[in-house]
C-alpha positions as CSV (number, residue, x, y, z in Angstrom):
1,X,-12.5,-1.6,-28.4
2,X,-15.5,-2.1,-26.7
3,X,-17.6,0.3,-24.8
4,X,-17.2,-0.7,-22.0
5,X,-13.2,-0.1,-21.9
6,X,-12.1,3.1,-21.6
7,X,-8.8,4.3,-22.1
8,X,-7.1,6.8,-19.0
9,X,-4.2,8.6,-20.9
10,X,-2.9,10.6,-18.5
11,X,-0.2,13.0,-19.1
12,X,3.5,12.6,-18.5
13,X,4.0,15.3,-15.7
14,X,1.4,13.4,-13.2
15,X,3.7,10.2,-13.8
16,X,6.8,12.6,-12.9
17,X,5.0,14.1,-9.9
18,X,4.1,10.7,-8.4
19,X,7.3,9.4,-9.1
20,X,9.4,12.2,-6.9
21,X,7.0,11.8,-4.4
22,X,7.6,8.0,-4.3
23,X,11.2,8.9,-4.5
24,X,10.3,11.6,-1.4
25,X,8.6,9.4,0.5
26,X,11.7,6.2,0.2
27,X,14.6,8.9,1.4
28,X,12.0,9.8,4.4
29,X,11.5,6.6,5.1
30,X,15.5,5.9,4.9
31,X,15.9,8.8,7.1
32,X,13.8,7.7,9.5
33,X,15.1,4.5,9.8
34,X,18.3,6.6,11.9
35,X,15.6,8.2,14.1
36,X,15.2,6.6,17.5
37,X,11.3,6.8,17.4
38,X,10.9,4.0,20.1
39,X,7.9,1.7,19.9
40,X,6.3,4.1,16.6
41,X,9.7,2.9,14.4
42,X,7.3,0.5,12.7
43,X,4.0,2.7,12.9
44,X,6.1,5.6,11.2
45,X,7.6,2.6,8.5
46,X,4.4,1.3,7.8
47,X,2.4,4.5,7.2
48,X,5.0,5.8,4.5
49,X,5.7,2.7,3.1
50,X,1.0,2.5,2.6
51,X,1.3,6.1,1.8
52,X,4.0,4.9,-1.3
53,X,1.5,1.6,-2.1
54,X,-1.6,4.4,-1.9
55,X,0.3,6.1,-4.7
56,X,1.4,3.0,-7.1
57,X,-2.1,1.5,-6.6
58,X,-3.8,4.2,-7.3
59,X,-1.9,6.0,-10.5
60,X,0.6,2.8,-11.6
61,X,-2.3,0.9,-11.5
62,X,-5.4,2.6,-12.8
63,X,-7.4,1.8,-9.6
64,X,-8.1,5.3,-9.3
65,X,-10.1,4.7,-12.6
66,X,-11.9,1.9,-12.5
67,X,-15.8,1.0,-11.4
68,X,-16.4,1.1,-8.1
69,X,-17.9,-2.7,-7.5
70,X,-14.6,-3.4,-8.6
71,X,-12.6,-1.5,-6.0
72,X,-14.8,-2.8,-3.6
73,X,-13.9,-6.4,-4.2
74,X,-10.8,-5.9,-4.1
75,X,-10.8,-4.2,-1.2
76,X,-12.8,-6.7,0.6
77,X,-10.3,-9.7,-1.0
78,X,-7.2,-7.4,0.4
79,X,-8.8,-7.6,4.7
80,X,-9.8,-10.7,4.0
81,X,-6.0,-11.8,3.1
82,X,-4.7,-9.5,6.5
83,X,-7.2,-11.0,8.3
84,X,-6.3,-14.5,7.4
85,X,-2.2,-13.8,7.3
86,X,-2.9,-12.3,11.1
87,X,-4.8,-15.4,12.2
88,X,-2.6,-18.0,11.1
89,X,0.4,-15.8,13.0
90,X,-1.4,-15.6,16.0
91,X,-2.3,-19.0,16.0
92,X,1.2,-19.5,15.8
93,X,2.2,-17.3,18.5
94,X,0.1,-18.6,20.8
95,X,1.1,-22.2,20.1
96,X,4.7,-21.7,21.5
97,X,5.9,-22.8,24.5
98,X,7.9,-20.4,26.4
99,X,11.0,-21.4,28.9
């Protein structure tokens, strides 16, 4: 192994915890979903559902642990991608003709 690599062993019981908070945070989100919330329905959906991504991410994938350069790029890479993904929609949005 080179020194570079390091090895996060983590133990079993943070792996249990994030995992029943995932599990929390899908019954929530299930719940929810019978709420009448209004316009926030989606604002409420989307926050749990970055809240459970924050988690896998983070843990699941050993972002939490790795340089910082490196979570910046990928960071940058991920608004990129919204940014174009929300482009390209509006573009198509606004390219409709409406009766």
């Amino acid at each position: 192994m080179s020194a570079r690599m390091s090895e996060h062993i983590l133990p079993i019981r943070l792996y249990v915890t994030i995992w029943a908070a995932l599990l929390c945070l899908t019954v929530i989100t299930a719940a929810v979903a019978f709420v009448d919330l209004g316009p926030f329905n989606t604002v409420v959906a989307l926050v749990i559902a970055s809240a459970k991504a924050l988690l896998v991410v983070l843990f699941f994938m050993h972002v939490k642990y790795t340089s910082e350069k490196m979570t910046k790029v990928v960071f940058v890479a991920a608004i990129f991608w919204l940014l174009i993904l929300l482009t390209l929609s509006l573009a198509d949005y606004t390219t409709r003709l409406w009766s």
